[in-house]
C-alpha positions as CSV (number, residue, x, y, z in Angstrom):
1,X,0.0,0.0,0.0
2,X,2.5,2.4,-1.7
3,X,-0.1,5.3,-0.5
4,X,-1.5,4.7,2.7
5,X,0.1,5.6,6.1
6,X,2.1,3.5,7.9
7,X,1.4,2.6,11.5
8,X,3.2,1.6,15.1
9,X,2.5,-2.2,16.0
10,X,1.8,-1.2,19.7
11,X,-0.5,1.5,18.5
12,X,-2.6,-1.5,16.2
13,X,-2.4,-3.0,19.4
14,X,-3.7,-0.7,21.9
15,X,-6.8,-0.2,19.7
16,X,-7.6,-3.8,18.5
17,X,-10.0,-4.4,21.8
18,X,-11.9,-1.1,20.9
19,X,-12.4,-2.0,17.2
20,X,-13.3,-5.4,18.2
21,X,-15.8,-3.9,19.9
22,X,-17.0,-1.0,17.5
23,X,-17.7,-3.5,14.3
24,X,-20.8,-4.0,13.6
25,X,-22.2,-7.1,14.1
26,X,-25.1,-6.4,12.4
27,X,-23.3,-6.9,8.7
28,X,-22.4,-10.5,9.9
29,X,-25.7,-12.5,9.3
30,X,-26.1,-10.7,5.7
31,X,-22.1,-11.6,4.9
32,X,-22.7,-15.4,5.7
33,X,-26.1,-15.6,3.9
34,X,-24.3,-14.3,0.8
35,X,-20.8,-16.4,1.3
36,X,-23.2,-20.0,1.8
37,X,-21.3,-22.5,0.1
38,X,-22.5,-24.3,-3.0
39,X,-19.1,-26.2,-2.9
40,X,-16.7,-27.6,-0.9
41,X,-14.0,-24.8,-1.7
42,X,-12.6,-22.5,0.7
43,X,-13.9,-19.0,1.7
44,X,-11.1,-16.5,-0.1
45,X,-10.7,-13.7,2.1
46,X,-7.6,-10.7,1.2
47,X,-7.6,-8.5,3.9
48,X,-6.2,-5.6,2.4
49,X,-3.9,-3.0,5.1
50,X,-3.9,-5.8,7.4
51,X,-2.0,-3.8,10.1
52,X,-0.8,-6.7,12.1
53,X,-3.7,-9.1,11.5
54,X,-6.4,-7.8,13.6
55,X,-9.1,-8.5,11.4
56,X,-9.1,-11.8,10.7
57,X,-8.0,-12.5,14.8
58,X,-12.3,-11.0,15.3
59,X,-14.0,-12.3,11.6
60,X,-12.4,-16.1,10.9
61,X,-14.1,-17.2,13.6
62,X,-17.4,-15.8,12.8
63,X,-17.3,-17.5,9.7
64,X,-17.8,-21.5,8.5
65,X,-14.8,-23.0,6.8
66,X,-12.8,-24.0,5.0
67,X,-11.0,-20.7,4.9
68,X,-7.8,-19.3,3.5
69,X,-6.5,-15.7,4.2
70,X,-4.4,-13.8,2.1
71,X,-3.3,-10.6,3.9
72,X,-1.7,-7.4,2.1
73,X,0.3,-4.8,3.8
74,X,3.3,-3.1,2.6
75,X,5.4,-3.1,5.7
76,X,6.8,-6.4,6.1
77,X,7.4,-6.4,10.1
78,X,3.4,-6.2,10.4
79,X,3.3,-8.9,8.1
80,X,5.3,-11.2,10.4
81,X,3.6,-10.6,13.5
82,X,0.1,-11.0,11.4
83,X,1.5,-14.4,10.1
84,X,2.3,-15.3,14.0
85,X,-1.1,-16.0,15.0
86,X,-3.0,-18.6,13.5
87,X,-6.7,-18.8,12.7
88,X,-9.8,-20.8,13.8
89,X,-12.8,-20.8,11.8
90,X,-16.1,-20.9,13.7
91,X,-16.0,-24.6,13.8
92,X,-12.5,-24.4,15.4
93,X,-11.0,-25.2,12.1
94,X,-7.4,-24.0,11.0
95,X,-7.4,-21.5,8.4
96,X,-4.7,-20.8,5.7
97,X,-2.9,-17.6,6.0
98,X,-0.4,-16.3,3.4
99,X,0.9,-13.0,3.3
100,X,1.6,-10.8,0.6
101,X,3.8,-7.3,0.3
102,X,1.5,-5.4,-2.0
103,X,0.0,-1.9,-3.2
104,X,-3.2,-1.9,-2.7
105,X,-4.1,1.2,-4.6
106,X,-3.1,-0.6,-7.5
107,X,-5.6,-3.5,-7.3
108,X,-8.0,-4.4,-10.1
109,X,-10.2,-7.0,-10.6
110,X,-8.3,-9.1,-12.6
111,X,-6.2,-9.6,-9.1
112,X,-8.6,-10.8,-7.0
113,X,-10.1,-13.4,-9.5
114,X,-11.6,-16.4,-7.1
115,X,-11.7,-13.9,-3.9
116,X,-14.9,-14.4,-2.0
117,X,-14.4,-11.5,0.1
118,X,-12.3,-8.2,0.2
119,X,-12.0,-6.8,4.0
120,X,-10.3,-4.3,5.5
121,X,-10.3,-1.7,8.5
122,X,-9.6,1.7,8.9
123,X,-8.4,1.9,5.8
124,X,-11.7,3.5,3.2
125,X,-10.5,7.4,4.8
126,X,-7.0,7.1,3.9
127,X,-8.0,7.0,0.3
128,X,-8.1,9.5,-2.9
129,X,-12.0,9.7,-4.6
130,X,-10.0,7.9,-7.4
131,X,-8.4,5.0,-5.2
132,X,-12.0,3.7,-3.6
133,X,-13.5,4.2,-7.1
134,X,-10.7,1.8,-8.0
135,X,-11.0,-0.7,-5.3
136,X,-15.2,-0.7,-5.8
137,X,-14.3,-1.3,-9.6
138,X,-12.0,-4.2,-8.6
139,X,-14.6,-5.8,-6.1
140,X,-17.3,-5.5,-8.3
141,X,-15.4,-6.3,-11.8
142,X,-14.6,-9.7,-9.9
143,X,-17.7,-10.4,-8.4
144,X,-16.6,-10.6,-4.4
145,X,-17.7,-9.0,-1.6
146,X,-16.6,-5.9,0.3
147,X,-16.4,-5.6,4.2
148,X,-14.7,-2.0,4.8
149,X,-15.2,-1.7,8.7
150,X,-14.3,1.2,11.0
151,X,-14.0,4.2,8.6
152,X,-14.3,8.0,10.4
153,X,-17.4,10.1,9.8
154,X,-16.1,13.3,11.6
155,X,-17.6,12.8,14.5
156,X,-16.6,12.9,17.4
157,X,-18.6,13.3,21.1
158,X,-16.2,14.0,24.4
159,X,-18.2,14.3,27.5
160,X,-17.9,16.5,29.6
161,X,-18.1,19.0,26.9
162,X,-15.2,21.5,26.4
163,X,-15.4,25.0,24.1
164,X,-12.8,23.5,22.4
165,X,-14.0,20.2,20.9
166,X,-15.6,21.6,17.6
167,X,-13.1,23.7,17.1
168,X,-10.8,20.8,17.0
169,X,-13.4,18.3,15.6
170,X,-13.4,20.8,12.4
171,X,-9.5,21.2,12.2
172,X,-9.2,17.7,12.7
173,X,-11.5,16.8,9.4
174,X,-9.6,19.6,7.6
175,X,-6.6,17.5,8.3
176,X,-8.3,14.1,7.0
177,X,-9.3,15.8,4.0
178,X,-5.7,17.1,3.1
179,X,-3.6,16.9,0.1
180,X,-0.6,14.5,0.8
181,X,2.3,14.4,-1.9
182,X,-0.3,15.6,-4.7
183,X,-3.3,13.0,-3.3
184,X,-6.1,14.5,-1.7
185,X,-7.2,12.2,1.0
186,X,-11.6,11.7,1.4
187,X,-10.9,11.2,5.2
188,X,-15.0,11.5,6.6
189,X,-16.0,11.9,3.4
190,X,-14.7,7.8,1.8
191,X,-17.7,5.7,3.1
192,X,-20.6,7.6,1.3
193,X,-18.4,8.0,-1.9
194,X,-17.7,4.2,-1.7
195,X,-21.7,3.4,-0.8
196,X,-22.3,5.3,-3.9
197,X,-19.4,3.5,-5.9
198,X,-21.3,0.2,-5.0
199,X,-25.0,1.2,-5.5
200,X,-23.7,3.1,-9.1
201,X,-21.8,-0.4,-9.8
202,X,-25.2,-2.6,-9.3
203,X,-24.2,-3.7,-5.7
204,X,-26.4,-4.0,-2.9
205,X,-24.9,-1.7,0.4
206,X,-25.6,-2.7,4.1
207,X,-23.9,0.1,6.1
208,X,-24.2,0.1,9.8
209,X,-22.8,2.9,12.8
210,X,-19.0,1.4,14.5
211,X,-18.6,3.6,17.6
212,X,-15.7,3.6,19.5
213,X,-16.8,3.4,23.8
214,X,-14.0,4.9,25.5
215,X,-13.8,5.4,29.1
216,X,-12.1,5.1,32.6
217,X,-11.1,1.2,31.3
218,X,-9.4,2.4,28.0
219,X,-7.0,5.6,30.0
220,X,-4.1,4.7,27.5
221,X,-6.3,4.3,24.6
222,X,-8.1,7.1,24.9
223,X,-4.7,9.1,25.8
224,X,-3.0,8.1,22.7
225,X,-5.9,8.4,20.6
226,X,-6.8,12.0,21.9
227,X,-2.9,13.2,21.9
228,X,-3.6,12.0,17.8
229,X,-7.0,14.2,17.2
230,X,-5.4,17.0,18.5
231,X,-2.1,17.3,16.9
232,X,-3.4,16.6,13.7
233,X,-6.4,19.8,14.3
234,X,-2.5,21.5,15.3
235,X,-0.8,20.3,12.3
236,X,-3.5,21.4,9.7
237,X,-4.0,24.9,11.8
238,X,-1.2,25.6,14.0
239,X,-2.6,29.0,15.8
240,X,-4.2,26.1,18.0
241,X,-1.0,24.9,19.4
242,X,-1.8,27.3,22.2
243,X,-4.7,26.4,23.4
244,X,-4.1,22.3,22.7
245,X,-1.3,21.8,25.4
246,X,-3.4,22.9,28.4
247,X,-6.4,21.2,26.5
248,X,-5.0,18.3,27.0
249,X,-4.1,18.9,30.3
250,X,-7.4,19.3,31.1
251,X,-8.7,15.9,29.5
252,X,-5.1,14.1,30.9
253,X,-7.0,14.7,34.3
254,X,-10.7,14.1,33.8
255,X,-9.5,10.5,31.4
256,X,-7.5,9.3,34.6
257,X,-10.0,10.3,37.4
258,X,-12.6,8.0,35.3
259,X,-14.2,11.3,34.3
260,X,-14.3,11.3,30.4
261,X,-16.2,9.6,27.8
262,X,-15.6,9.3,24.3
263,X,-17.3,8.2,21.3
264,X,-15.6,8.4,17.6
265,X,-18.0,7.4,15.5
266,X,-17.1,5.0,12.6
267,X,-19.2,3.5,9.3
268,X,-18.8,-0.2,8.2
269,X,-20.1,-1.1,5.1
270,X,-20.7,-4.4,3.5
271,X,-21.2,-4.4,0.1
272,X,-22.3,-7.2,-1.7
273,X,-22.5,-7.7,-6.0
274,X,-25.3,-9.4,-7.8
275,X,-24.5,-12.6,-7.8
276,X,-26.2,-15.2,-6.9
277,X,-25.8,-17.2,-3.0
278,X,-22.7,-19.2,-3.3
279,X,-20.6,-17.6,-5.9
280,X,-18.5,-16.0,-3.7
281,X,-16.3,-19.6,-3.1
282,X,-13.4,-19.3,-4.4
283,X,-12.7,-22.6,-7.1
284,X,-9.1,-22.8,-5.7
């Protein structure tokens, strides 16, 4: 993923309880209905940005077998912890993982011929308007299915409330809307233009709220991620720089006397072409 940013291994870490927890559930019973096997083959899942494997550590078990994995990042240290843990399908089967080094802004369909299912997480608001038009294209030229989980819809709620927040909310979705080395990023914007991408394609969209729950059990979460939101607001306007430091002050002390709350809202989307039940094995 030539394009996409790069991220710490304890950071995937830190978060992997809270997006465990934020996914919606909801697309689950829809995404096995359409993935019923009408052979014996394996489910094909790529998991594209895999990060360190978290997604398939939360869906392979939610899912019949057989399966086999194929998981794309471009760092190859993620790649070898993801590789680490192994996989049981729902029945406690094993499932295949192989890992591949790859751009995924470069994917078309013709590369994921015999996928059943695309996933990935965090990943949709990192994207140009041309790279999710590219990955819908790819899904839907090769028939499989999309699960894009966890992608920011500029919202966030902090409680108790603080003058500050929308000030920061705003710079902060300035920031994920930015030009970076002549790419300018969707950031809250990527799950309705890839909705649309799917419906204009001839796919049928579930989409479903992900909220992060933080609270006085996630302190270092909610630290890190907070420290995050508001030096990006700083980077994309840096007359806030003043007022951010004893912001965070502030929100250092309410987070660890169990006083703040925080919900970042998130969109998953599963989007599913019109094929018939059972297609979506892959004949490998």
């Amino acid at each position: 993923m030539s394009s996409v940013g790069e991220f710490a291994p304890d950071w995937l870490a830190l978060r992997e309880p809270a997006d465990s927890n934020a996914r919606a559930r909801d697309l689950l019973p829809p995404l096995r209905a359409a993935l019923s096997p009408s052979t014996t083959a394996p489910v094909l899942v790529r998991d594209l940005g895999c990060g360190t494997g978290s997604m398939g550590r939360w869906l392979a078990g939610e899912l019949p077998g057989p399966q086999r994995w194929i998981l794309h990042d471009r760092d190859p240290e993620l790649l070898r912890r993801a590789e680490r843990v192994p996989l049981l399908d729902a029945h406690g089967g094993p499932v295949a993982v192989q890992t591949l080094l790859s751009d995924i802004a470069s994917l078309r369909g013709g590369d994921l011929v015999g996928t059943s299912l695309v996933t990935a997480s965090a990943l949709l608001d990192l994207l140009t308007g041309a790279e999710v038009a590219g990955l819908v294209s790819a899904c839907v030229d090769a028939g499989c299915l999309a699960l894009l989980t966890l992608s920011v819809v500029g919202r966030v709620e902090l409680a108790p409330a603080d003058p500050l927040d929308s000030v920061l909310e705003s710079a902060f979705n300035a920031h994920q809307r930015r030009p970076v080395r002549g790419r300018r990023l969707l950031g809250p914007d990527a799950v309705d233009a890839a909705s649309a991408e799917f419906e204009r394609r001839g796919a049928v969209v579930h989409s479903c709220p992900s909220l992060w729950r933080l609270g006085s059990a996630h302190a270092a979460l909610t630290m890190e991620w907070l420290k995050g939101w508001v030096g990006a607001a700083c980077e994309q306007q840096p007359e806030l720089a003043s007022a951010a430091q004893p912001y965070l002050r502030r929100r250092r002390a309410e987070c660890f006397a169990g006083d703040l709350r925080v919900l970042v809202h998130h969109r998953d989307l599963l989007a599913v072409p019109r094929l018939s039940a059972g297609n979506h094995r892959a004949a490998v």
